[in-house]
C-alpha positions, 0 to 999 in steps of 0.5 A: 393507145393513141390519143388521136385528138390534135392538139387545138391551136392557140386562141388568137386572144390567148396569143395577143390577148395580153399585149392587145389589153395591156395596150387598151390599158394604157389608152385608157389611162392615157386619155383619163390623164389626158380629159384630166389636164384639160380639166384642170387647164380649163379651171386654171383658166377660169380661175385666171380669169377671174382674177384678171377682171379683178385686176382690170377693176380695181385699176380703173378704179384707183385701188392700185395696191389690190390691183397689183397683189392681184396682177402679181398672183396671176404672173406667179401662180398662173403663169403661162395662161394669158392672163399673166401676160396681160397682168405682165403689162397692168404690172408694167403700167403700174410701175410707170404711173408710180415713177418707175419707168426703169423698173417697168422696162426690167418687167416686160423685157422678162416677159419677152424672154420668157415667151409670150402668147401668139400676137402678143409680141407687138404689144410688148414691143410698143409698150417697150419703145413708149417706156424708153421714150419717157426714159428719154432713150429714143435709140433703145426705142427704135431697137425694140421695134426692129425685127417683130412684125407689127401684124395688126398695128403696123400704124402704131408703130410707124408713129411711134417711130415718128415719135422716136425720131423726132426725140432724136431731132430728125424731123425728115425721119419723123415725117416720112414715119408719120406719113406712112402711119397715116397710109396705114390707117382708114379713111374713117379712123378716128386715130388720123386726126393724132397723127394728122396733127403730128405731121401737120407740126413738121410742115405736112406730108413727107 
């Protein structure tokens, strides 16, 4: 006898059900890593944190070798976060206070090279170009300027372009900087009074 029954299709879970699970799987793993490395980014950062105001601290307050044993653990252990950026620069600092322009120069064309957070460019650029002025190399000065948009200190770097030009004796140079850094700068800056002086010595405005 015949078995009239007909065959009963194939759930739709038992046809997709396993790759449909596997994939959920794999979403759930993927967003547990991911709430995990958010996890550990936001305790690496307050970690940085911490140690950068220590740095920051024991600066002001003179205790250098503690400030750079610090600044030195955020630029290896937590590097990437911008704290070891900012520890880059107390580093840099540091070298320059201890009479080793030279060395403070090597340290921040490194983190230059190896990347820097958004917005942190102009800084390093005018740090570099104030360091080759105290190396008494107007020209490398000038170069670290070139090519990076000063965004929110493009006074600072007219002047310090000023500054640059007047070490290489053209003071027709230094002034038209000069000027167009105090064009740059609020009537209310209290900044302007420097950079009025600094023009004020060369004969006025350009």
């Amino acid at each position: 006898m015949n078995d009239t029954r007909m065959a009963q299709p194939r759930s739709d879970f038992s046809r997709f059900g396993i790759p449909v699970l596997f994939i959920l799987i794999l979403a759930v793993l993927a967003g547990g890593a991911y709430w995990a490395y958010e996890n550990y980014q936001t305790k690496q950062n307050q970690a940085a944190s911490t140690i950068y105001s220590a740095v920051v601290r024991q600066y002001e307050q003179k205790n250098t070798k503690s400030a750079r044993q610090n600044a030195e653990k955020l630029v290896k252990e937590y590097d990437g976060t911008t704290y070891a950026a900012l520890a880059g620069f107390y580093l840099a600092r540091m070298d320059v206070d201890a009479g080793q322009p030279a060395k403070a120069v090597t340290r921040l064309e490194a983190l230059r090279k190896d990347g820097l957070p958004t917005g942190f460019e102009p800084l390093v650029a005018l740090t570099l170009a104030r360091v080759h002025l105290t190396l008494g190399k107007p020209d490398e000065a000038l170069k670290d300027l070139q090519g990076v948009a000063p965004a929110q200190f493009a006074a600072e770097f007219e002047e310090m372009r000023g500054d640059a030009y007047m070490a290489q004796n053209k003071p027709a140079d230094a002034r038209k900087a000069y000027a167009a850094a105090l064009s740059k700068l609020e009537e209310k800056d209290p900044y302007r009074a420097i950079v009025q002086l600094k023009l004020d010595d060369l004969g006025g405005a350009a």
